[in-house]
Structure formats: structure tokens, C-alpha cells
C-alpha positions in Angstrom: 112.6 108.8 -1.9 111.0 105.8 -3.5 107.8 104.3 -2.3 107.0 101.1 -3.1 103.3 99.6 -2.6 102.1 96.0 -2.4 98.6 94.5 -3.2 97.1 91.4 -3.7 98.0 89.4 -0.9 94.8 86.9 -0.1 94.0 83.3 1.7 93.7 80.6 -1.3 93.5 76.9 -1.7 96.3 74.2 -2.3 96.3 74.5 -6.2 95.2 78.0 -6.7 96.8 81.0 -8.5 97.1 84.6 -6.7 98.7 87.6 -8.5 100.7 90.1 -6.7 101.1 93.7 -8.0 103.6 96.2 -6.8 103.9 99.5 -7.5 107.0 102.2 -7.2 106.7 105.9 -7.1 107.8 109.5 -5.8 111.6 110.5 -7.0 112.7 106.9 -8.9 115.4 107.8 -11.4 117.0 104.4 -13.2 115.0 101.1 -11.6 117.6 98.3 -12.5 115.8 95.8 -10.6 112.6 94.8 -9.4 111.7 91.6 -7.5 109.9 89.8 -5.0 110.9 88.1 -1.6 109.0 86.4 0.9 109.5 85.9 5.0 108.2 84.1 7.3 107.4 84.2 10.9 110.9 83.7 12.3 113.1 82.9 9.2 115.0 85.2 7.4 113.4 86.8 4.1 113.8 84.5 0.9 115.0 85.4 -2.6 111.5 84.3 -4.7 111.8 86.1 -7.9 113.2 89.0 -10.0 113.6 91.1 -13.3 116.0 93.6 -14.6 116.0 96.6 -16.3 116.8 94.3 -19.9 113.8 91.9 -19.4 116.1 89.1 -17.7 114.6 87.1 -14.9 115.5 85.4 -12.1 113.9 82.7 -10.1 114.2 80.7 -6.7 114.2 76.9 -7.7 111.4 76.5 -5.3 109.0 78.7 -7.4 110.5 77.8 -10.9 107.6 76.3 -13.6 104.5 78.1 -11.3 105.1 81.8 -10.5 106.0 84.1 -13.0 107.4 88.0 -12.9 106.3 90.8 -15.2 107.0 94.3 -15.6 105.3 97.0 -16.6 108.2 99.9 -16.9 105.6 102.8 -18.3 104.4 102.7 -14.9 106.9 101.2 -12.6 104.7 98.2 -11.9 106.1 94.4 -11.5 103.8 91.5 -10.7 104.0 87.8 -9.9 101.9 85.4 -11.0 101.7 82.4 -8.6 100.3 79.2 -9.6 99.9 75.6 -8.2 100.6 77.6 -5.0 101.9 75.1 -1.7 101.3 75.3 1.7 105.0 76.3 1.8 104.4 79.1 -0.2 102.9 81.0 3.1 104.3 84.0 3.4 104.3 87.8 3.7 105.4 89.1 0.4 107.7 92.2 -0.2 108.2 93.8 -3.1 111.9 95.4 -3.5 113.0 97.9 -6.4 116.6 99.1 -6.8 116.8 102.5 -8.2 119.6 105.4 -8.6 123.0 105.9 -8.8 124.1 104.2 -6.3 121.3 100.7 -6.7 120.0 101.3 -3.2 117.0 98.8 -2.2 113.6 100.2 -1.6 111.5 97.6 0.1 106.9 97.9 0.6 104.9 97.3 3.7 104.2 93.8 2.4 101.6 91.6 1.5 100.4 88.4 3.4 99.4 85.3 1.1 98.4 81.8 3.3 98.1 78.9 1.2 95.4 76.5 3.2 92.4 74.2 2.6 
């Protein structure tokens, strides 16, 4: 079993930056993804950003140009960055890593972040 663990959430202003941290551990054999999605109250959970085992990354158009994912893989650790963060951008964060044979999804607890003056 994989256990993934979110930090990092906060309350900040229009215009601010937040980073997230996430990190996997317990019985992870190959991680071919890690990534971050977002929910909130009463919508379904949102693509928002990912990376791959190579480096590659992927985006949702809505963040593109102010978050930013990184990885750490000595220690099975992915962040985001968020900058010029919205209103919009009010959300619980969860953190997902896709690990093993067969790619299942792990998912964490979550992490909220509210964007407000």
C-alpha cells in the first residue's frame, strides 16, 4: 500500500504564491506519475497539474504560466508552486501518485487552499 501525504494548504491573498508539498511512502515500487487535482464543494475533482517518471509535465490551461510542478524522486516528493493565485483557484487539493505494475492511483487526505482578500 502507498500513502500519500499533503501539506501546505493555507488562506492567502488575490496575487499571492502558496506551495504545496506531497509526499508518497510505505510499499511504492515504479511511480510513473505524480500530479495534482483540485475539487470543490459540489463539482467534480479537476485535472490541475502533473509529471512523469521522464521529467514531462502536464498542465490544466487554467493554471498554465503561474503554478509550476516539481519532483523530487530520491524521496518521492512532488510540489506545486502556485503563483498570481485567483479566487477561482479555491479548492481542496489532492495529491495523486500512480505506482506498480498495474499504474493504480493513490490519492492523500487533501489540502485546503482559499484564495480571499
Amino acid at each position: 500500500q502507498v500513502q500519500v501525504v499533503e501539506s501546505g494548504g493555507a488562506l492567502v491573498q488575490p496575487g499571492g504564491s502558496l506551495r504545496l508539498s506531497c509526499a508518497a511512502s510505505g510499499s511504492i515500487l515504479s511511480i510513473y506519475r505524480m500530479g495534482w487535482y483540485r475539487q470543490v464543494p459540489g463539482q467534480q475533482r479537476e485535472f490541475v497539474a502533473s509529471m512523469s517518471n521522464s521529467g514531462s509535465t502536464t498542465y490544466a490551461d487554467s493554471v498554465k504560466g503561474r503554478f509550476t510542478i516539481s519532483r523530487n524522486n530520491a524521496n518521492n516528493t512532488v510540489y506545486l508552486q502556485m503563483n498570481s493565485l485567483k479566487a477561482e483557484d479555491t479548492a481542496v487539493y489532492y495529491c495523486q501518485v500512480v505506482s506498480g505494475a498495474f499504474q493504480r492511483a493513490f490519492w492523500g487526505q487533501g489540502t485546503q487552499v482559499t484564495v480571499s482578500a
